[in-house]
TORNULUM-793595 format. One record per residue (C-alpha): residue number from 1; residue in three letters; chain; x, y, z. Coordinates in Angstrom, 3 decimals, padded with zeros to 6 digits, m for minus. Example, Ala and Ser with C-alpha at 12.3 -4.5 7.8 and 13.67 -1.06 7.14 Angstrom:
BEGIN
atom num=1, residuo=ALA, cadena=A, c1=012.300, c2=m004.500, c3=007.800
atom num=2, residuo=SER, cadena=A, c1=013.670, c2=m001.060, c3=007.140
//
This chain:
BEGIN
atom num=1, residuo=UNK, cadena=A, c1=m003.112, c2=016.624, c3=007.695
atom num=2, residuo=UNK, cadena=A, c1=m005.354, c2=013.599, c3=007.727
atom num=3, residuo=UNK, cadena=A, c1=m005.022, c2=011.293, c3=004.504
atom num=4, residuo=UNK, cadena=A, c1=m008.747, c2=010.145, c3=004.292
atom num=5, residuo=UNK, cadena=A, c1=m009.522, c2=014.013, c3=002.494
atom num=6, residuo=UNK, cadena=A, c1=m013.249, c2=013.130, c3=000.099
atom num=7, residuo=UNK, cadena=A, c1=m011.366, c2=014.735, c3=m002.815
atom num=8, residuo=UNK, cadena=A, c1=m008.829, c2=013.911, c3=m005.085
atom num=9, residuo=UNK, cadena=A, c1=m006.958, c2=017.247, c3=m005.951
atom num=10, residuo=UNK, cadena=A, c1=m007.695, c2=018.687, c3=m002.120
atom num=11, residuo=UNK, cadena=A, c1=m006.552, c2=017.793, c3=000.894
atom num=12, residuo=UNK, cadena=A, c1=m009.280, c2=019.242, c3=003.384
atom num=13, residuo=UNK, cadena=A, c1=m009.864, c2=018.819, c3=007.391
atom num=14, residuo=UNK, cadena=A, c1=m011.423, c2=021.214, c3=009.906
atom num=15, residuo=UNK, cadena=A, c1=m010.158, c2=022.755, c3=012.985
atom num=16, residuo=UNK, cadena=A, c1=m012.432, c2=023.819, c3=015.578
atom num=17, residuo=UNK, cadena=A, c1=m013.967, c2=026.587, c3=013.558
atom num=18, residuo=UNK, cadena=A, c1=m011.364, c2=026.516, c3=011.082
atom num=19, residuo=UNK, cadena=A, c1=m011.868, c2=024.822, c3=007.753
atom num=20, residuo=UNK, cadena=A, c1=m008.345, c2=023.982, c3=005.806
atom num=21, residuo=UNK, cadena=A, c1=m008.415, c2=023.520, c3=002.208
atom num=22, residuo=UNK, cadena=A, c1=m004.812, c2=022.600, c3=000.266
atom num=23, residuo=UNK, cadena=A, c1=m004.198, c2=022.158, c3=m003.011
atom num=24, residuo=UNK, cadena=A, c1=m002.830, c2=018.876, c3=m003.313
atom num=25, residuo=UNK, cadena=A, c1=m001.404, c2=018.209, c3=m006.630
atom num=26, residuo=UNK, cadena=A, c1=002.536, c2=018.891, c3=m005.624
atom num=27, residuo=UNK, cadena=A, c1=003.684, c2=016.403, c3=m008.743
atom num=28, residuo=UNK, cadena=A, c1=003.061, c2=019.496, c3=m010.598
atom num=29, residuo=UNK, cadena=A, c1=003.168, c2=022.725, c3=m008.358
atom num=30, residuo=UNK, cadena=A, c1=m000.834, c2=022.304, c3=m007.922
atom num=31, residuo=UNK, cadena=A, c1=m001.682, c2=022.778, c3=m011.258
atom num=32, residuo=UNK, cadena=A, c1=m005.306, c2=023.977, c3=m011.351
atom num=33, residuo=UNK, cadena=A, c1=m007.024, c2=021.617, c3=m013.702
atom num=34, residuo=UNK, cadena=A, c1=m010.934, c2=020.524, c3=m014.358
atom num=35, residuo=UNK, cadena=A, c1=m010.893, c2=018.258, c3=m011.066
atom num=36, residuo=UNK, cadena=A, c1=m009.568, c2=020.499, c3=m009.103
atom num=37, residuo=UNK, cadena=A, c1=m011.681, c2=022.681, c3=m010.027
atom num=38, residuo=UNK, cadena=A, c1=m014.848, c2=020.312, c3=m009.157
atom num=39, residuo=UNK, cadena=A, c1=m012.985, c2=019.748, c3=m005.743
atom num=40, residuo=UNK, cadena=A, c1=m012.764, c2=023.132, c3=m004.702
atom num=41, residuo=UNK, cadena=A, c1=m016.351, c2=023.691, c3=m005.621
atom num=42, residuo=UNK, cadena=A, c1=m017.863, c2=021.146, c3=m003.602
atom num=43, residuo=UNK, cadena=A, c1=m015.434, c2=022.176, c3=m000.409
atom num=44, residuo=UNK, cadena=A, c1=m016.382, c2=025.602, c3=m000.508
atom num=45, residuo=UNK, cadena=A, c1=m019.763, c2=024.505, c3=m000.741
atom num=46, residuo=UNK, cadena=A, c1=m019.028, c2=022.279, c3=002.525
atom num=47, residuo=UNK, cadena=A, c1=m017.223, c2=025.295, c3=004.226
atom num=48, residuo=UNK, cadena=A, c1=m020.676, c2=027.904, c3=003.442
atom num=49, residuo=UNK, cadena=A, c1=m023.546, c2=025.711, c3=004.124
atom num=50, residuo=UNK, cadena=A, c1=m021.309, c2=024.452, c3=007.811
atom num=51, residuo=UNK, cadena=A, c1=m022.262, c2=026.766, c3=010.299
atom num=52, residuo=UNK, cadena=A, c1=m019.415, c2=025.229, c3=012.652
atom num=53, residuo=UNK, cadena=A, c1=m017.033, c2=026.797, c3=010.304
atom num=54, residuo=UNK, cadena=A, c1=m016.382, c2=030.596, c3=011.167
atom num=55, residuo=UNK, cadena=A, c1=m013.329, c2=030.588, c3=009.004
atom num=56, residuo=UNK, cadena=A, c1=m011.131, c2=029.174, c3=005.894
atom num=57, residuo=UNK, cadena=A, c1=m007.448, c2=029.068, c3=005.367
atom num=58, residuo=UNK, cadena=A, c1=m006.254, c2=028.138, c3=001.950
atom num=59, residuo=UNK, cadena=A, c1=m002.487, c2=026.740, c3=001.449
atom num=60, residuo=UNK, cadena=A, c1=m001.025, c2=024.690, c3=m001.079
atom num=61, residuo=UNK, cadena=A, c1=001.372, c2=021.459, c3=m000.474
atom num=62, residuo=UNK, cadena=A, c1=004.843, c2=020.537, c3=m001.880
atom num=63, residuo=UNK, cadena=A, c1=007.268, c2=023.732, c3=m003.267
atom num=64, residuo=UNK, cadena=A, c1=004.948, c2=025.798, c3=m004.272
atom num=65, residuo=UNK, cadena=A, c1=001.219, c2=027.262, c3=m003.897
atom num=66, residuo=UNK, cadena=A, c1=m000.502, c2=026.660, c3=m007.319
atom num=67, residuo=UNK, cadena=A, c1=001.756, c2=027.280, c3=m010.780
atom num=68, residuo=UNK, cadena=A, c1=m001.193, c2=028.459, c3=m012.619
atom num=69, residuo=UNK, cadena=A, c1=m003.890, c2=026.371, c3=m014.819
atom num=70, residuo=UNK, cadena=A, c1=m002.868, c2=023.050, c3=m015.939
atom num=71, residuo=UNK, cadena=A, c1=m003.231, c2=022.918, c3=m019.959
atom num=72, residuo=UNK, cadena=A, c1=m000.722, c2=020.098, c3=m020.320
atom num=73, residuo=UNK, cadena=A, c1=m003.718, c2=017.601, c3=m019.881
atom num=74, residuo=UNK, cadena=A, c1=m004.658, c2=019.104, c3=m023.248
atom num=75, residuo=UNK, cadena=A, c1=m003.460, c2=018.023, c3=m026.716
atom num=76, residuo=UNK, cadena=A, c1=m003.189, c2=021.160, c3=m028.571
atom num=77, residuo=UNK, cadena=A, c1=m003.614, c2=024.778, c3=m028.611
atom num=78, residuo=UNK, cadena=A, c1=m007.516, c2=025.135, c3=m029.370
atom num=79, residuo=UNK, cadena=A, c1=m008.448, c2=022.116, c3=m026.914
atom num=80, residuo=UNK, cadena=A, c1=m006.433, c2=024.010, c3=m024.511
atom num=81, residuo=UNK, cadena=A, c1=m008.501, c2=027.119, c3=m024.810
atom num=82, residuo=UNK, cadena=A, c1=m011.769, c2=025.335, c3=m025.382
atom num=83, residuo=UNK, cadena=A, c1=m010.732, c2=022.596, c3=m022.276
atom num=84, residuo=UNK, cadena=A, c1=m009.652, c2=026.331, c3=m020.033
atom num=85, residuo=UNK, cadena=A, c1=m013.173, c2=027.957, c3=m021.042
atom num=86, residuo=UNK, cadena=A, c1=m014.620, c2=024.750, c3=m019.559
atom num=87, residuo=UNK, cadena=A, c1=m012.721, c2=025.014, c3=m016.594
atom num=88, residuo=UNK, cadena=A, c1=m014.413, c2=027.601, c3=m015.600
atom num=89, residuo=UNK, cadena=A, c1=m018.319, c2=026.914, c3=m015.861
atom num=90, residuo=UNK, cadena=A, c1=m018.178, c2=026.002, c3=m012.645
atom num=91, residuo=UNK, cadena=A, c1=m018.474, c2=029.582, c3=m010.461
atom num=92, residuo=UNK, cadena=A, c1=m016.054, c2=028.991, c3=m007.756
atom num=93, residuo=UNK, cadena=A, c1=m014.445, c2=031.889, c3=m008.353
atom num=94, residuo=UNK, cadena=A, c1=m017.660, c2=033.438, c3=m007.057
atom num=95, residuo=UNK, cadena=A, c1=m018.136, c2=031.187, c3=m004.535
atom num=96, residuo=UNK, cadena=A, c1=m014.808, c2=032.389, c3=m003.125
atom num=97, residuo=UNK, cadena=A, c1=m015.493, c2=035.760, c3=m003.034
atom num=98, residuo=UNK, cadena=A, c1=m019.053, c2=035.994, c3=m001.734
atom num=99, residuo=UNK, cadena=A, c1=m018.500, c2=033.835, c3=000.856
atom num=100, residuo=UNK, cadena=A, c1=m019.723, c2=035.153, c3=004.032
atom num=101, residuo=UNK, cadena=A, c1=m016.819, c2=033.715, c3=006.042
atom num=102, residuo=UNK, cadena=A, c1=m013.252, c2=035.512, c3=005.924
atom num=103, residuo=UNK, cadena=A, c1=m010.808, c2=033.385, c3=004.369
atom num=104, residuo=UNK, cadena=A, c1=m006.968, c2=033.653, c3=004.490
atom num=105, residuo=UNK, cadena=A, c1=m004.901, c2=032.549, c3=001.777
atom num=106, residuo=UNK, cadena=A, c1=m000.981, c2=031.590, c3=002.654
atom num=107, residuo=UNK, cadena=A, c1=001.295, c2=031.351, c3=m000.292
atom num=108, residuo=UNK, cadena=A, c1=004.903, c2=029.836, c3=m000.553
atom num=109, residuo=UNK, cadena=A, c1=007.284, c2=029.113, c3=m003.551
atom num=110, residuo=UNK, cadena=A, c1=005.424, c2=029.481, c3=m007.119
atom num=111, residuo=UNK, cadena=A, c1=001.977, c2=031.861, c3=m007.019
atom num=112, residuo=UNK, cadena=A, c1=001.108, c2=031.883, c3=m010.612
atom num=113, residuo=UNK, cadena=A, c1=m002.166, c2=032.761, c3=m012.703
atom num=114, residuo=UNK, cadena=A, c1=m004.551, c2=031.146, c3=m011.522
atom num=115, residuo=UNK, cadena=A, c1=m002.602, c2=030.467, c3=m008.078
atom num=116, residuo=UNK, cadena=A, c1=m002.492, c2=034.415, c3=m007.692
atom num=117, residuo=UNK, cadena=A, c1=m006.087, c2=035.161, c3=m008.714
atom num=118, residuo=UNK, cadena=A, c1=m007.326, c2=032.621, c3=m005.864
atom num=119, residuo=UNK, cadena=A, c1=m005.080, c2=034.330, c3=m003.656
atom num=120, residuo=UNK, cadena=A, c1=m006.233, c2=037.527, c3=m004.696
atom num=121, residuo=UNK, cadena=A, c1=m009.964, c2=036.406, c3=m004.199
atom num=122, residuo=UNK, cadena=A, c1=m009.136, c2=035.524, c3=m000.263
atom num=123, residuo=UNK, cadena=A, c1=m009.593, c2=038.345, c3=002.550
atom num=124, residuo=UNK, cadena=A, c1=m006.228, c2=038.214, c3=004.009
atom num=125, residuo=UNK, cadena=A, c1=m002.863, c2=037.107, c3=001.788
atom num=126, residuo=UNK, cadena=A, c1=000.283, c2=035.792, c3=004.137
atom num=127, residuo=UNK, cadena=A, c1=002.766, c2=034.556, c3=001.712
atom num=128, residuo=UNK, cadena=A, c1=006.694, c2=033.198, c3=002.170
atom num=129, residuo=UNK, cadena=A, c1=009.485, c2=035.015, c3=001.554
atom num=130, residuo=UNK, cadena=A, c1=011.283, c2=034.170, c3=m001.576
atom num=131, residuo=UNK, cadena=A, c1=007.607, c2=033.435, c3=m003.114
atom num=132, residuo=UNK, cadena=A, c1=007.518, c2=033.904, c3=m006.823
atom num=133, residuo=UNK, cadena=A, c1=004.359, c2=035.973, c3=m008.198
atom num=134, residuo=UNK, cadena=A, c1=003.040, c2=036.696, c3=m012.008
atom num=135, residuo=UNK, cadena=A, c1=m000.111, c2=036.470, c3=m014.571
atom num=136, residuo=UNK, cadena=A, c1=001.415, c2=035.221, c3=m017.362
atom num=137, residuo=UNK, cadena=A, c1=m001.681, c2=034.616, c3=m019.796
atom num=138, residuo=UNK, cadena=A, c1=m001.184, c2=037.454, c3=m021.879
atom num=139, residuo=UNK, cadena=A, c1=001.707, c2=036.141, c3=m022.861
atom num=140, residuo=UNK, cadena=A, c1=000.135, c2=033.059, c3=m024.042
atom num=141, residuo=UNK, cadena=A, c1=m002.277, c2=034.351, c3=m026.180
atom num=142, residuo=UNK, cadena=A, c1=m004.973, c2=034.516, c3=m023.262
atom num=143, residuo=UNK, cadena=A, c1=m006.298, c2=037.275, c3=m020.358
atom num=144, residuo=UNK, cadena=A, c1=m006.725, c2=036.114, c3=m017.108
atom num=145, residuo=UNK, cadena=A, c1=m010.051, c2=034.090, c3=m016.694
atom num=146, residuo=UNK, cadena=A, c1=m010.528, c2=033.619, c3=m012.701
atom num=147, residuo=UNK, cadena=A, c1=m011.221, c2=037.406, c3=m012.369
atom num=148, residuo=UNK, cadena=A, c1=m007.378, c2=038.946, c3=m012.101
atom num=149, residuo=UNK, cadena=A, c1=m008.128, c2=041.399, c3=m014.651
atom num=150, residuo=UNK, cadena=A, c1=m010.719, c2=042.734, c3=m012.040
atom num=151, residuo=UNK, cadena=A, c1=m009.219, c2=042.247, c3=m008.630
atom num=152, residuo=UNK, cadena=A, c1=m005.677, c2=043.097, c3=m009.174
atom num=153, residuo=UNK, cadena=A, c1=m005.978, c2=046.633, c3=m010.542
atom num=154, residuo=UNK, cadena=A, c1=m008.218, c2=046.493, c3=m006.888
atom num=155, residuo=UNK, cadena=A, c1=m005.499, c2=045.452, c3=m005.109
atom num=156, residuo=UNK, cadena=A, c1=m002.654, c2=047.173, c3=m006.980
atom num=157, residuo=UNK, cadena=A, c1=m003.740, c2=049.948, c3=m009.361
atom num=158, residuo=UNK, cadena=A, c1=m004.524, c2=050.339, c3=m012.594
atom num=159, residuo=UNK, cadena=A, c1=m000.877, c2=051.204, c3=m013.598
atom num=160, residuo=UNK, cadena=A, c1=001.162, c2=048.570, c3=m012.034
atom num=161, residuo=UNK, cadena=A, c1=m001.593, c2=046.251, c3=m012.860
atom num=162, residuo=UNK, cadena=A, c1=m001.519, c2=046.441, c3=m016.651
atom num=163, residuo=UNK, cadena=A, c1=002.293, c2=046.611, c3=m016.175
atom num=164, residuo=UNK, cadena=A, c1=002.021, c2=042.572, c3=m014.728
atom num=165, residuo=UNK, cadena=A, c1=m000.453, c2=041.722, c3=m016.902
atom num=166, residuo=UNK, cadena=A, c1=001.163, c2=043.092, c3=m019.748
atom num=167, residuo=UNK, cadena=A, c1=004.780, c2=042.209, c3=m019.775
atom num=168, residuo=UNK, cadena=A, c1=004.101, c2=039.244, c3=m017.613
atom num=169, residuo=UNK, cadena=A, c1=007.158, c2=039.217, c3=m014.963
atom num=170, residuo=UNK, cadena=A, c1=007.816, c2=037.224, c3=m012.232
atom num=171, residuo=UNK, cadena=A, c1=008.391, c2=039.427, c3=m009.344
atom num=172, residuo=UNK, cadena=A, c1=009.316, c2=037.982, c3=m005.336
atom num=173, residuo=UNK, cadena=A, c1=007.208, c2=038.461, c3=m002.288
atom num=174, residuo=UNK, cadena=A, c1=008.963, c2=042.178, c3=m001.038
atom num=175, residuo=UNK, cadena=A, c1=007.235, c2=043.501, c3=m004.669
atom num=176, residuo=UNK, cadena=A, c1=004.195, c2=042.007, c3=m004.096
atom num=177, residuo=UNK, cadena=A, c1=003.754, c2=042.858, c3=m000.717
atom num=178, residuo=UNK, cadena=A, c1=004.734, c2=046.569, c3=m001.668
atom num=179, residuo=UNK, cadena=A, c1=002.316, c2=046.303, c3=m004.333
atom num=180, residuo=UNK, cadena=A, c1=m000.337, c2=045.207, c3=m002.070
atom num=181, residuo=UNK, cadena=A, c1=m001.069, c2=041.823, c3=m003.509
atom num=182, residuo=UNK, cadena=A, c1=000.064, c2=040.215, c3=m000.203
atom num=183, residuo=UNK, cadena=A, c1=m000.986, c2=041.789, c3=003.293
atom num=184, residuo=UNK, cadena=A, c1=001.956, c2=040.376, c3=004.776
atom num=185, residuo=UNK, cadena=A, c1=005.175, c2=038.677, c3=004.426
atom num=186, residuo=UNK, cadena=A, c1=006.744, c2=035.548, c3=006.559
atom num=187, residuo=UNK, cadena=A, c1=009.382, c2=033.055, c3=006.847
atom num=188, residuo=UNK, cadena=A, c1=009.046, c2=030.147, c3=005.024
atom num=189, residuo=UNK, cadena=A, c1=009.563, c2=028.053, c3=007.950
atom num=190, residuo=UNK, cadena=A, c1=006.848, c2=030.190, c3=009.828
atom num=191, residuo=UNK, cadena=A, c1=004.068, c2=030.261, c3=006.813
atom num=192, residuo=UNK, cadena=A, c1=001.585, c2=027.949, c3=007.903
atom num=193, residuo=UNK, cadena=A, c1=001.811, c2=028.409, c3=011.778
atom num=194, residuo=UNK, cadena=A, c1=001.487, c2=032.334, c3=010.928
atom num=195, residuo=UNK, cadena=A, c1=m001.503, c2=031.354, c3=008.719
atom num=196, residuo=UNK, cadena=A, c1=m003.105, c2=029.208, c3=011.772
atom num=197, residuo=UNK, cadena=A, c1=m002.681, c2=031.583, c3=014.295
atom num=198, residuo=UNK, cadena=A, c1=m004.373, c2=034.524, c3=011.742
atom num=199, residuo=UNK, cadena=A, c1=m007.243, c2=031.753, c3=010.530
atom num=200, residuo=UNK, cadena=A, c1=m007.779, c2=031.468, c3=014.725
atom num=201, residuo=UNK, cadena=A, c1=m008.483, c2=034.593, c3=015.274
atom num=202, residuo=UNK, cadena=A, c1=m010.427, c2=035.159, c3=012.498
atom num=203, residuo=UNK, cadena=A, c1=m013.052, c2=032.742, c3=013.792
atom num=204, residuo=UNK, cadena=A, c1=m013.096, c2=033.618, c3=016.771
atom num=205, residuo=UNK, cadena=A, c1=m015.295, c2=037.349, c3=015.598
atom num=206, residuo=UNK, cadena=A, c1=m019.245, c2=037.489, c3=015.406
atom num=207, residuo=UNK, cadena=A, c1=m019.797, c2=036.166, c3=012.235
atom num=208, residuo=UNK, cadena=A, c1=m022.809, c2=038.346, c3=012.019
atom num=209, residuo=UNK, cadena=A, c1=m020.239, c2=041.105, c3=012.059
atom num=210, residuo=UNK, cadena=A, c1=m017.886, c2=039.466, c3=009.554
atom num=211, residuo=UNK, cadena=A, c1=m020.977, c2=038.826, c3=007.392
atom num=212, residuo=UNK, cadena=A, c1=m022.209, c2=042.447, c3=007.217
atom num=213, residuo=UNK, cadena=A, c1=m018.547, c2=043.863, c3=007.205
atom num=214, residuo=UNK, cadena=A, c1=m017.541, c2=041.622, c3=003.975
atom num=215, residuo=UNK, cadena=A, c1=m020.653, c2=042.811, c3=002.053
atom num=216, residuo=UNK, cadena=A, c1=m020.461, c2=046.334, c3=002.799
atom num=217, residuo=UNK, cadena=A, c1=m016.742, c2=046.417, c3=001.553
atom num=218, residuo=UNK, cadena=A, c1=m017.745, c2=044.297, c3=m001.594
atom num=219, residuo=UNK, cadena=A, c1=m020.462, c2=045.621, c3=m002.483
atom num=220, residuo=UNK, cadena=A, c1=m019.560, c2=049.315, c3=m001.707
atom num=221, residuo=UNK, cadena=A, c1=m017.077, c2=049.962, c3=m003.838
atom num=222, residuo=UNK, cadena=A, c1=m018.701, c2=049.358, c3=m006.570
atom num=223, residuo=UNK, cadena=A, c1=m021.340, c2=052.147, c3=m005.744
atom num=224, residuo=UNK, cadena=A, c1=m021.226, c2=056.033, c3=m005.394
atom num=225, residuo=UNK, cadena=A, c1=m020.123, c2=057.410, c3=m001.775
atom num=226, residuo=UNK, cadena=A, c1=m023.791, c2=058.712, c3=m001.267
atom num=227, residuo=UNK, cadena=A, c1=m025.110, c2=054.883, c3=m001.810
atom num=228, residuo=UNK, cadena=A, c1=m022.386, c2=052.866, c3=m000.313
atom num=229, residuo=UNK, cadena=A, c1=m022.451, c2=055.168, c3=003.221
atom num=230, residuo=UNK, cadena=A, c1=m026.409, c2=054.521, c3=002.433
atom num=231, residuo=UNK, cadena=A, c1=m025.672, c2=050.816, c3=002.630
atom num=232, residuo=UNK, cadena=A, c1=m023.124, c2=050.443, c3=005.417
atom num=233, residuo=UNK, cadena=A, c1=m026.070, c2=052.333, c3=007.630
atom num=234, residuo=UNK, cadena=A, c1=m028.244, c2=049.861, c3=006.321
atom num=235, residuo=UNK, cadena=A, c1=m026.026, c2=047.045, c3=007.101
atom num=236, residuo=UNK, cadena=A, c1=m024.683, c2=048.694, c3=010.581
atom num=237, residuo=UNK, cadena=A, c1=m028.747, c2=049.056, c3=012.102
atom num=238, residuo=UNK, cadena=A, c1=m029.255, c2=045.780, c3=010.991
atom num=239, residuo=UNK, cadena=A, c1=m026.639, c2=044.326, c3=013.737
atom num=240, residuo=UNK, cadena=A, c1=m027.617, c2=046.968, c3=016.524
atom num=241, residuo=UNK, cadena=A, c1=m031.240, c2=045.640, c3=016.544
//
């Protein structure tokens, strides 16, 4: 990983079509905080607007992917929540999800809060064995702001989604996997060359394909049957002509 990255809480480099993006702030297990947040706007803006990128993985470095959202640089409890409302003007969160490229996210050691609601906002999930999962916010006095109330009952259910959200465990990477928060499970010693190899293959798809195949899922289940069949035709005679 090159050491000349343009931001200051990301370490970011591209790969043939492959655009890497890591959370870089191992001193404290990627913490997301207000830069980071700035950082991973602009490089998602980079990775969209490139048209040499046909794909994105997302890791974290040091022991873990991302511990949640950083309120330690905060003095007290209602800068915290005003400083965390803040932290999320910015709409990466829908950046992430809307962007027309498919983007694998591969998690190791601590996937927290915020670390699992990016994770859950990427395509494909790989994450380490012996990975530690939860959404602890309730717990603190807060719901989840980065869109977990929304995309884990998605991924996992209703039922076991309030049952996370409520009592706030920590569960390891077989649950989540079983759960369906992670698509698959590796070694840690095998994460990121797993991730690479997936990322790879990715790109190498008609992104025109890609393109219409993400919004048809996306925006499809949020419709009827009648409308959403209506709008994968739609989307389907758009790429045979």
């Amino acid at each position: 990983m090159p050491s000349s990255s343009p931001f200051e809480t990301l370490l970011f480099e591209k790969h043939g079509a492959v655009a890497h993006i890591s959370l870089n702030r191992p001193q404290v297990v990627n913490a997301y905080n207000i830069q980071m947040r700035d950082d991973f706007s602009e490089a998602l803006s980079v990775v969209e607007q490139d048209p040499e990128v046909r794909a994105l993985l997302i890791t974290g470095e040091g022991r873990g992917f991302c511990a949640g959202a950083d309120l330690t640089e905060f003095g007290s409890a209602p800068s915290q929540a005003i400083a965390r409302q803040v932290r999320w003007e910015r709409d990466v969160w829908g950046q992430l999800v809307n962007l027309g490229k498919p983007v694998v996210a591969a998690v190791h050691g601590y996937c927290i809060g915020s670390g699992l609601e990016i994770a859950l906002l990427c395509d494909l999930r790989i994450a380490a064995t012996g990975t530690v999962f939860a959404l602890p916010e309730v717990q603190l006095g807060m719901i989840p702001a980065a869109g977990g109330t929304q995309t884990l009952p998605r991924a996992a259910g209703l039922s076991l989604a309030l049952d996370l959200l409520l009592t706030g465990r920590r569960i390891q990477a077989e649950e989540a996997l079983s759960m369906k928060l992670v698509t698959r499970l590796t070694p840690p010693e095998s994460l990121r060359d797993e991730a690479w190899r997936l990322a790879k293959s990715l790109a190498e798809l008609p992104a025109e394909a890609v393109v219409a195949l993400k919004r048809s899922l996306r925006q499809g289940m949020d419709l009827d049957l009648p409308r959403a069949l209506e709008l994968e035709g739609r989307l389907a005679a758009r790429l045979a002509s």
